[in-house]
C-alpha positions in Angstrom: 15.0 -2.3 11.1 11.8 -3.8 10.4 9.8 -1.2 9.6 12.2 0.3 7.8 12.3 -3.0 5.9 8.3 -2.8 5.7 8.4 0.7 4.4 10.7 -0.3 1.5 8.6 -3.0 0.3 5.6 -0.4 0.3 6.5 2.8 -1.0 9.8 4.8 -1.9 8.1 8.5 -0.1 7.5 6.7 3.3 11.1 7.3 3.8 13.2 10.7 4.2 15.6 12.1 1.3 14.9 10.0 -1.7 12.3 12.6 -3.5 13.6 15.8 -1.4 17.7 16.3 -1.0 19.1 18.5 1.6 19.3 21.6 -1.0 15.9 21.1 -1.8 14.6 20.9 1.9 16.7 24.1 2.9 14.7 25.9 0.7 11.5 24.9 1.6 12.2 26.2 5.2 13.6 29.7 3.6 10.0 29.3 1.3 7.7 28.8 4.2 9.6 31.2 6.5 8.1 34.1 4.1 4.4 32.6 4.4 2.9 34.9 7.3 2.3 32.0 9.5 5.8 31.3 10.1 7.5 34.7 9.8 8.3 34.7 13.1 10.1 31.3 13.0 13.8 30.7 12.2 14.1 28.8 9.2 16.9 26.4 10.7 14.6 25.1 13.1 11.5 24.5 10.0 14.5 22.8 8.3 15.2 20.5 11.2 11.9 19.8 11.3 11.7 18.9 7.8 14.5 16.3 8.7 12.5 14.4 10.4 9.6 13.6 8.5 9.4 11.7 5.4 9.0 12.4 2.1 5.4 12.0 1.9 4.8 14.0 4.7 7.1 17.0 3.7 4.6 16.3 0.1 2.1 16.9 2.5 3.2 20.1 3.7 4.0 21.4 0.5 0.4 20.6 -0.4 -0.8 23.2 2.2 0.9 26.2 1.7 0.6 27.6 -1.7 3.9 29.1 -1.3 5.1 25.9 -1.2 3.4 24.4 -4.1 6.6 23.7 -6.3 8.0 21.2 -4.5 5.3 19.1 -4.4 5.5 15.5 -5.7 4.5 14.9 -8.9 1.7 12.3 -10.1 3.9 9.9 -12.1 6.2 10.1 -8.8 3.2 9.3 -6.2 2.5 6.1 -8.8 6.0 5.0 -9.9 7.2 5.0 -5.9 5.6 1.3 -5.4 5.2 -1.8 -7.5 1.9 -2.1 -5.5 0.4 1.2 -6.4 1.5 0.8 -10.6 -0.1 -2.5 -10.0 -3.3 -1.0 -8.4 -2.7 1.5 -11.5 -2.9 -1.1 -14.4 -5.8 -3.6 -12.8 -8.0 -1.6 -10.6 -9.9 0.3 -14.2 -10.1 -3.4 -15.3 -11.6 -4.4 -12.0 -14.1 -1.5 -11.4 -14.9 -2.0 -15.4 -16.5 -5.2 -14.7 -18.0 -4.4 -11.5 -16.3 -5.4 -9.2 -16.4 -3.0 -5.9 -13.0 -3.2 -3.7 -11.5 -3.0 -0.4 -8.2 -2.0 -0.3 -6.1 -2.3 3.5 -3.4 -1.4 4.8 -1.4 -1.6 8.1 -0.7 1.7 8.0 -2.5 5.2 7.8 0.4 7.0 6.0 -0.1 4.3 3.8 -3.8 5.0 3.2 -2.9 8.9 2.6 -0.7 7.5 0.0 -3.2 5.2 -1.7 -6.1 8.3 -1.3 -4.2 10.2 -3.0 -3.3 8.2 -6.1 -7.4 7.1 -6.2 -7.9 10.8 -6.1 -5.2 11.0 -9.4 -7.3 8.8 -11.2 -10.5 10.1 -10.2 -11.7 7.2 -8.0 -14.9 7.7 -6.1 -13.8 6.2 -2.7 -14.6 6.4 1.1 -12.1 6.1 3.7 -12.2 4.7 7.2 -9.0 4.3 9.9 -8.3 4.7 13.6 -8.9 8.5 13.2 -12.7 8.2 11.7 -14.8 8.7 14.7 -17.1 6.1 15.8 -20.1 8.1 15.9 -19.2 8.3 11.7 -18.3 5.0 11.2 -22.0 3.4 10.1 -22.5 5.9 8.4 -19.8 5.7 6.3 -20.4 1.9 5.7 -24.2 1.7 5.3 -23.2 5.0 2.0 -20.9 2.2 0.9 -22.9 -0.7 0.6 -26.0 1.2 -0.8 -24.1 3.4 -3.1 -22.0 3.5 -6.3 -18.7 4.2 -4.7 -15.6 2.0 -6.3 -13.1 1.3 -3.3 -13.6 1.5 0.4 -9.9 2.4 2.0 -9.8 0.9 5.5 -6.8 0.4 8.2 -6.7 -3.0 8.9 -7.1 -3.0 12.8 -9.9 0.0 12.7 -11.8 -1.8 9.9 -11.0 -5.4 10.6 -13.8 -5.9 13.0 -17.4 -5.9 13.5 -18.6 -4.3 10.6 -20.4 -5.5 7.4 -19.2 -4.6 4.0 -21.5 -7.0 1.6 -21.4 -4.1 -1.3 -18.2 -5.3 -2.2 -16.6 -8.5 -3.5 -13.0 -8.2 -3.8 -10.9 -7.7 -0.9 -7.2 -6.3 -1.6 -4.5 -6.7 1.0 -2.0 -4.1 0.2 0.5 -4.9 3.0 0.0 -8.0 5.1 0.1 -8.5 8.9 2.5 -10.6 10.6 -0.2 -12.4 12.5 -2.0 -13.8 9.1 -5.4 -13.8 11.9 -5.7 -9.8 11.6 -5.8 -10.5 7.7 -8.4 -12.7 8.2 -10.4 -11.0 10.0 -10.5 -7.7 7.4 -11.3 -10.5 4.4 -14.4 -11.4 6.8 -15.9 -7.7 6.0 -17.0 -9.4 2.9 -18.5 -12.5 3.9 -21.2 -11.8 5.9 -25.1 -12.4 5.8 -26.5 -10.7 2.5 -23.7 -11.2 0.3 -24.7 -12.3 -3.1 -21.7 -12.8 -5.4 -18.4 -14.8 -4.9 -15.8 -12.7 -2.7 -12.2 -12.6 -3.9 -9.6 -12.1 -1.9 -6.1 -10.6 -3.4 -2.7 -10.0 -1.2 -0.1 -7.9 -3.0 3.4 -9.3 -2.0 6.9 -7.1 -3.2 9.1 -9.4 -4.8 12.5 -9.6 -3.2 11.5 -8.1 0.4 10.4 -8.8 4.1 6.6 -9.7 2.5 7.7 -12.9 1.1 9.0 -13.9 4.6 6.1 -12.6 6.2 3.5 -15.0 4.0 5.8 -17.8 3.9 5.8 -17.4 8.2 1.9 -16.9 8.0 1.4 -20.1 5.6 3.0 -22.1 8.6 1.0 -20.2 11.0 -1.8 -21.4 9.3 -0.8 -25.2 7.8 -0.1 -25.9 11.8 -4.0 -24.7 12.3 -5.0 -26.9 9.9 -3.2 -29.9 11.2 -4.6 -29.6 14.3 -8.0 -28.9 13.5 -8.3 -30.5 10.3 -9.4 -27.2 8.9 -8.1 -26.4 5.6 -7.1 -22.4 5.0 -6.8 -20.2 2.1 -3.1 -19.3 3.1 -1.6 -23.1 3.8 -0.7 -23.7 0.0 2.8 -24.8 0.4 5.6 -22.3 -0.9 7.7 -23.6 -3.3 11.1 -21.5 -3.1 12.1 -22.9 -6.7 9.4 -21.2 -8.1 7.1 -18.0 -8.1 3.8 -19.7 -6.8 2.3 -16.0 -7.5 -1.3 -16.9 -9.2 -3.2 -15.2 -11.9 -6.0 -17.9 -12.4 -3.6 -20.9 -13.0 -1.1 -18.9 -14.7 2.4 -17.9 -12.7 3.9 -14.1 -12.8 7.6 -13.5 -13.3 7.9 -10.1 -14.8 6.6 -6.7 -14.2 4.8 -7.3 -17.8 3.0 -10.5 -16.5 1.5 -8.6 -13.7 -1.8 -7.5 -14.8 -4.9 -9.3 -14.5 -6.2 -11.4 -17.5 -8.6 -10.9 -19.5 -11.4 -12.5 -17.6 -10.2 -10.7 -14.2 -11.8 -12.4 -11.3 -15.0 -14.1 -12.8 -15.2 -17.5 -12.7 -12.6 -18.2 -10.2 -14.6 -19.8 -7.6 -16.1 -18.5 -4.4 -13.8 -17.1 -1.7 -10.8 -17.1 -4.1 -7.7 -16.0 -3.1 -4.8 -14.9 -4.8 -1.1 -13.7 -4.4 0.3 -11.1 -6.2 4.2 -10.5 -6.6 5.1 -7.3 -7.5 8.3 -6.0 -8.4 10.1 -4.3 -5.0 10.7 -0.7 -4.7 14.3 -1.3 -4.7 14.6 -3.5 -8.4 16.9 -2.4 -11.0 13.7 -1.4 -13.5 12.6 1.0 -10.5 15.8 2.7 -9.6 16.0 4.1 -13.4 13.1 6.6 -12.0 14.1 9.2 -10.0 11.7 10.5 -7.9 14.2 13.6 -6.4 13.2 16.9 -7.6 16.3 17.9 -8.5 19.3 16.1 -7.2 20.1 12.9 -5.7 19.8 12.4 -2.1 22.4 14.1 0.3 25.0 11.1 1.7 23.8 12.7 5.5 20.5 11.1 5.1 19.3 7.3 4.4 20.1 6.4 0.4 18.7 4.1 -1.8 21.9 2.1 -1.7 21.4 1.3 2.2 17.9 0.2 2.4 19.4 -2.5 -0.6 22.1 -3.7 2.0 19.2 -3.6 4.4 16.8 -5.6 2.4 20.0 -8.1 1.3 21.5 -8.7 5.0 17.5 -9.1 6.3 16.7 -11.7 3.5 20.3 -13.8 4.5 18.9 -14.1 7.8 
């Protein structure tokens, strides 16, 4: 339930039969049965394959064999699927256009694969890092980051959360916070090491309306507790006012999708270690269910619809 939860407030095509219906899956298993490495296999069992993986993955897939090539997603669909990524879409140019060089984690690698391929959509230069990269590769691939021109270092946040030194860039994103707020903590500490030079900034997207604004409100307490007994103050303890979106943008509040940008000024002059929240409209608003990300047809009733991860998302947020 709760990832299932988690994957809605991240991105439509982490789940299975949204983008692909069960016509449209059929006949990529009739498709791929005539590529020569899968002649031999029946196509009932490379459509019950198909069943289980999501719709990123079967993307995936379709992306390797050309034969398959129709069905893949389409650009608008990879960007549209999340609040986050459309947000990433509209502020990241304005970002990168003043300088600014970003780390962007996630909980999740089939998150990252996401989020490298939209960078790769709008030609991003980027480097990745996760629990796959191995270790041998790893300082390498920080020490070309910090002495080199590249925009946006992807990391996972448990692989690159620890022990390593990422002074080349100044603004941390948080795509999809942690349930333990430490682990978050830990990846913003890539930035503020020995040798950085400019203010860090530290961003956490949040989707509106979902299991995230739990999550932050349980790691505010987390950390308010901390800071009564140590008498430490921390960036997340900022009460939450439930009466109101306490989403920042400088000092100004967002309540729309068309409020959600950055302004004009971006991060400059916003103080040292800043860090912000970002509410973004959930995968699962009204504005977002007018896009339809199927290929052809909605999705089959056999498989997980739209309209159940809503009564999901409703019954979880009652609790």
């Amino acid at each position: 339930m709760v990832t299932a939860l988690r994957k809605a407030a991240n991105h439509m095509a982490l789940f299975s039969g949204l983008a692909y219906t069960d016509s449209n899956l059929r006949d990529i298993a009739e498709s791929l049965h005539l590529d020569p490495s899968h002649s031999n296999t029946d196509p009932n069992l490379i459509y019950e394959d198909l069943l289980a993986m999501s719709d990123h993955q079967v993307h995936k897939l379709c992306q390797f064999y050309e034969v398959l090539s129709p069905y893949t997603l389409s650009s608008d669909a990879i960007i549209s699927g999340s609040g986050k990524i459309e947000w990433l879409n509209e502020n990241l140019p304005k970002l990168i256009s003043e300088g600014h060089r970003i780390l962007i984690f996630s909980q999740f690698v089939i998150m990252l694969d996401i989020l490298e391929e939209f960078l790769r959509i709008t030609n991003r230069r980027y480097i990745r890092m996760d629990g796959s990269t191995p270790v041998s590769e790893r300082q390498t691939l920080i020490d070309r980051f910090n002495s080199s021109s590249i925009e946006v270092f992807l990391l996972s946040t448990r692989a690159g959360g620890l022990g390593i030194n990422l002074t080349g860039a100044d603004t941390v994103i948080i795509h999809d916070i942690d349930f333990n707020p430490y682990n978050d903590r830990q990846a913003e500490d890539r930035c503020h090491r020995l040798g950085q030079k400019n203010p860090v900034h530290v961003i956490r997207l949040i989707s509106e309306g979902t299991l995230e604004e739990g999550m932050l409100r349980i790691a505010s307490e987390k950390l308010q507790m901390e800071q009564n007994v140590t008498g430490c103050a921390s960036e997340y303890t900022e009460p939450i006012d439930e009466s109101e979106d306490n989403s920042r943008v400088g000092s100004g509040s967002k309540k729309s999708k068309s409020n959600n940008s950055l302004p004009c000024s971006s991060l400059d002059g916003m103080g040292e270690e800043n860090v912000n929240v970002f509410k973004v409209l959930g995968n699962w608003n009204s504005a977002a269910s007018d896009v339809s990300l199927s290929i052809v047809n909605p999705v089959s009733s056999n498989r997980i619809s739209e309209r159940d991860v809503r009564c999901l998302l409703s019954d979880a947020l009652k609790l």
